[in-house]
Every structure is written in structure tokens, then in C-alpha cells.
SETORSE-291879 format. One line per 4 residues: number of its first residue (from 1); for each residue x, y, z of C-alpha. Coordinates in nm, 2 decimals, always signed. Layout:
BEGIN
NUM> X Y Z | ...
This chain:
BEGIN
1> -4.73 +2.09 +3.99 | -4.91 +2.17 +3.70 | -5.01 +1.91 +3.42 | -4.75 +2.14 +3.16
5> -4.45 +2.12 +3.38 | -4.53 +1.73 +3.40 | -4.57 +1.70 +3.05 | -4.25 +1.91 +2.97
9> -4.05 +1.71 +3.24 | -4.12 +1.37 +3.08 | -4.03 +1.53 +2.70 | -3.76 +1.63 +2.84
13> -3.65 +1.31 +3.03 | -3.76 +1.16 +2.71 | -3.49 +1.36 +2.48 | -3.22 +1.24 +2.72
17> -3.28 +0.91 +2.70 | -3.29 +0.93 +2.34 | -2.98 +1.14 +2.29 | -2.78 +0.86 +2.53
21> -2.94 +0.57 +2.26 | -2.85 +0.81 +1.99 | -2.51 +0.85 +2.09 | -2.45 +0.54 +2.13
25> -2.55 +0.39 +1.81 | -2.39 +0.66 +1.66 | -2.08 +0.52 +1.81 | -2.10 +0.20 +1.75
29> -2.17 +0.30 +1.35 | -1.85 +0.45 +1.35 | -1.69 +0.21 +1.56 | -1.78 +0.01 +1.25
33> -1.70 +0.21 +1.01 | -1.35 +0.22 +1.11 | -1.32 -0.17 +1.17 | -1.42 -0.21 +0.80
37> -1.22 +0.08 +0.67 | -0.94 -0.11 +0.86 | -0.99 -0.44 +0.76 | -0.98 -0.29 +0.40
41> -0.68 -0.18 +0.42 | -0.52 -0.47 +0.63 | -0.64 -0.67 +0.34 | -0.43 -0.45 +0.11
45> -0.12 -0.46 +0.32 | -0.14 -0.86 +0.28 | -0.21 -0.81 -0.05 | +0.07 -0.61 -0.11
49> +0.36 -0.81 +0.06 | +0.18 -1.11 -0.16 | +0.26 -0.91 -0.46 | +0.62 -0.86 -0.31
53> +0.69 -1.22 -0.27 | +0.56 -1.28 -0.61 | +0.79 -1.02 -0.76 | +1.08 -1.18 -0.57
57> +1.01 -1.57 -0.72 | +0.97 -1.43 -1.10 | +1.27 -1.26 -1.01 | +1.44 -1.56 -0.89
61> +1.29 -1.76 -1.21 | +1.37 -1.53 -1.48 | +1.77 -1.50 -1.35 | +1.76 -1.88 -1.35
65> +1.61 -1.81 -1.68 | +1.90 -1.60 -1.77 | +2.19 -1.80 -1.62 | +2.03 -2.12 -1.85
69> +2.04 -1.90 -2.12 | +2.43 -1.77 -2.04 | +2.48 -2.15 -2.00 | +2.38 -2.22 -2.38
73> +2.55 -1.92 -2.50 | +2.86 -2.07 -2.38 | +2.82 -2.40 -2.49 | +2.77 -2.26 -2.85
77> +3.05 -2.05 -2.83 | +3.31 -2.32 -2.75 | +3.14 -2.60 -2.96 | +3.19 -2.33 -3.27
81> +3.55 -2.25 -3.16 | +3.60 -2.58 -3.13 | +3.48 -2.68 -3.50 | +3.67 -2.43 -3.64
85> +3.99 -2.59 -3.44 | +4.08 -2.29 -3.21 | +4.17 -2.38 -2.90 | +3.93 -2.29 -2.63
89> +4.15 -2.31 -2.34 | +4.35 -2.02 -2.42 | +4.41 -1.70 -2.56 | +4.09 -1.51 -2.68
93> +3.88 -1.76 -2.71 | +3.88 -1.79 -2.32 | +3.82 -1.42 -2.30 | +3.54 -1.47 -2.51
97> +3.38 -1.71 -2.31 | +3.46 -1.49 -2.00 | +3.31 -1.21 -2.14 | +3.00 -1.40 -2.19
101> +3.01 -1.54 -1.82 | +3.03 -1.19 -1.66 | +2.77 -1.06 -1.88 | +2.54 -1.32 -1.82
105> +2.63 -1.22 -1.47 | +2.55 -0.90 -1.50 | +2.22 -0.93 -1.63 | +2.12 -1.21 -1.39
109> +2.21 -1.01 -1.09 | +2.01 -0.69 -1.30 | +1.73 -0.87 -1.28 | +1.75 -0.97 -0.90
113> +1.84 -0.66 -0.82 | +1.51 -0.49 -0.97 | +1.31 -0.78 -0.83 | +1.41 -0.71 -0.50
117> +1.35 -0.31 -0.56 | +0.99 -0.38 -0.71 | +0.94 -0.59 -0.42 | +1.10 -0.28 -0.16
121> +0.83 -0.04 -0.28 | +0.51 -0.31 -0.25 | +0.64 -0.39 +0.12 | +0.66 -0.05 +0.15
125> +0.30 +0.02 +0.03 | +0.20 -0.27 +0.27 | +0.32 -0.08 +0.57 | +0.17 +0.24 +0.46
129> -0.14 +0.07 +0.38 | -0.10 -0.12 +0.74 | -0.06 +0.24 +0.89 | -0.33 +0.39 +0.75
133> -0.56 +0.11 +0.90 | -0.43 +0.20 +1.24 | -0.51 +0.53 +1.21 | -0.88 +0.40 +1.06
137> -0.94 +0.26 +1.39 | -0.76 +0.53 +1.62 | -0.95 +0.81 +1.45 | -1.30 +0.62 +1.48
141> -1.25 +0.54 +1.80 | -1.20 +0.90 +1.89 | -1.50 +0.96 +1.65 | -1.69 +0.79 +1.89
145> -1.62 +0.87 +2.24 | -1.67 +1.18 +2.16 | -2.00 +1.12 +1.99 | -2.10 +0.94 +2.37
149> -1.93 +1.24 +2.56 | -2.17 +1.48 +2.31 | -2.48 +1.24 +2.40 | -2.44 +1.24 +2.73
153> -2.40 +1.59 +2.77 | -2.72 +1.67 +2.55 | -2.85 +1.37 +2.76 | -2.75 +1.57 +3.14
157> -2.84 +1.90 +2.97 | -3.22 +1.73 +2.90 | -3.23 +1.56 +3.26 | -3.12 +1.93 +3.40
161> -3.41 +2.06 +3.22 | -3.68 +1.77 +3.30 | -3.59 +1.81 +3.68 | -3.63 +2.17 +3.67
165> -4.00 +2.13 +3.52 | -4.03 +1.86 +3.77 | -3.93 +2.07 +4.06 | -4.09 +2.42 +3.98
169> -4.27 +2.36 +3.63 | -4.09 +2.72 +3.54 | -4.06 +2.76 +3.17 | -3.72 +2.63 +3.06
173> -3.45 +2.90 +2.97 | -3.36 +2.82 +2.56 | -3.05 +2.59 +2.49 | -2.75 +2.69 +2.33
177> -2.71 +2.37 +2.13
């Protein structure tokens, strides 16, 4: 065997030994990739249903808030009646008072009500965001096996090649890749 055929044989048994590495730390760059672009958004998901529960207490606070303030309302109302010498017991004053009580009621529950829907659309965002990270690490993952399939196809085409220098030192026929 001629000194060309051995030379092209070990370039070629070179070039598939460096398309396997290559692959492979091509792969494992993606790999990484989409671990971080999944971590990202797992951090966003917990972020998110953070931001819900938050939503839920101010909720929670600011009825209370309301319900106090129904409270005073009420208090003022029948202290006034009172000083004027109606009688708060009966009759339109109680309807008064009433009144007051339900729309207090109202308002609190209002404001519960678009806590809880506030807090809907952020858990809602937190399993999109949760989602997306799955398909972060699904789609990098098939990212790079087939990177390593590629690579080790380049790398059998190149051994192909080096053993056919090795065996007859015949120029190689051009690749289609």
C-alpha cells in the first residue's frame, strides 16, 4: 500500500473520530441549552403561582379591609339614627342598615371574587410556563440524539472511507454530505 492511501486512511480515520467528539459535544451543548431554557421557565412557573398566592392574601386583606369599613358605616349609621331619636330596630331605619350590610357584602365578595380570577390567570400562566419547559427539554433532547445519530453517521461514512484507502488505497468516490 502506497504512502497516499496511508495517509488518506488515517485523515480519514481522523475525521471520524472527530465528527463522534463533535457530535457529542454538540449534544451535550444542547442538552444544556434546554436544561437552562427549562429551568428558566420552571423558575417562572414558581414565580407565577407566587404572584397567585399573593393576589389571593391582598384579596383576602382588602375584603377584611372592606367588611371593617361596612362595620363603621353601620355603626355611624345607627349612632346618627339614634341621636336623632329614631328607632333603629324597626321600620326604615333597619332597612337602611340592611342595605348597607348587603352592600358591603357585595363589594367584599367583588373583591374576592376578582382576587381569585387574577389569581386563575397567573396559575394559569404557571402551567403554560411549566409546559413550555417540558417541551424545552423534550425538543433538546431530540436536538441532540439526532446530532449523535448525524455524528456517527459522518463518523461510519469516514471509517468506510479510511478502510477503503486502507484496503486498496483507490481514490475515494466524493461524498454527498
Amino acid at each position: 500500500m502506497s504512502s497516499s492511501a496511508n495517509i488518506l486512511a488515517l485523515a480519514s480515520a481522523t475525521q471520524s473520530v472527530s465528527s463522534v467528539a463533535q457530535g457529542y459535544t454538540q449534544s451535550s451543548a444542547i442538552k444544556a441549552k434546554g436544561e437552562y431554557e427549562a429551568s428558566i421557565y420552571d423558575s417562572n412557573a414558581r414565580l407565577a403561582e407566587l404572584q397567585a398566592g399573593d393576589t389571593i392574601r391582598k384579596g383576602e386583606k382588602d375584603a377584611l379591609k372592606v367588611r371593617r369599613q361596612t362595620r363603621r358605616m353601620i355603626g355611624s349609621q345607627r349612632a346618627a339614627m339614634a341621636a336623632q331619636g329614631i328607632d333603629i330596630g324597626e321600620g326604615s331605619a333597619i332597612d337602611v342598615i340592611q342595605d348597607t350590610a348587603e352592600l358591603g357584602a357585595e363589594d367584599e365578595m367583588a373583591i374576592k371574587n376578582n382576587a381569585w380570577r387574577a389569581a386563575w390567570g397567573m396559575r394559569t400562566e404557571a402551567n403554560e410556563y411549566r409546559s413550555r419547559g417540558r417541551f424545552a427539554r423534550m425538543g433538546s433532547r431530540r436536538e441532540a440524539n439526532m446530532t449523535l445519530l448525524t455524528g456517527g453517521m459522518r463518523a461510519a461514512a469516514y471509517g468506510l472511507e479510511a478502510y477503503g484507502h486502507y484496503q486498496g488505497g483507490k481514490e475515494p468516490k466524493k461524498r454527498a454530505y
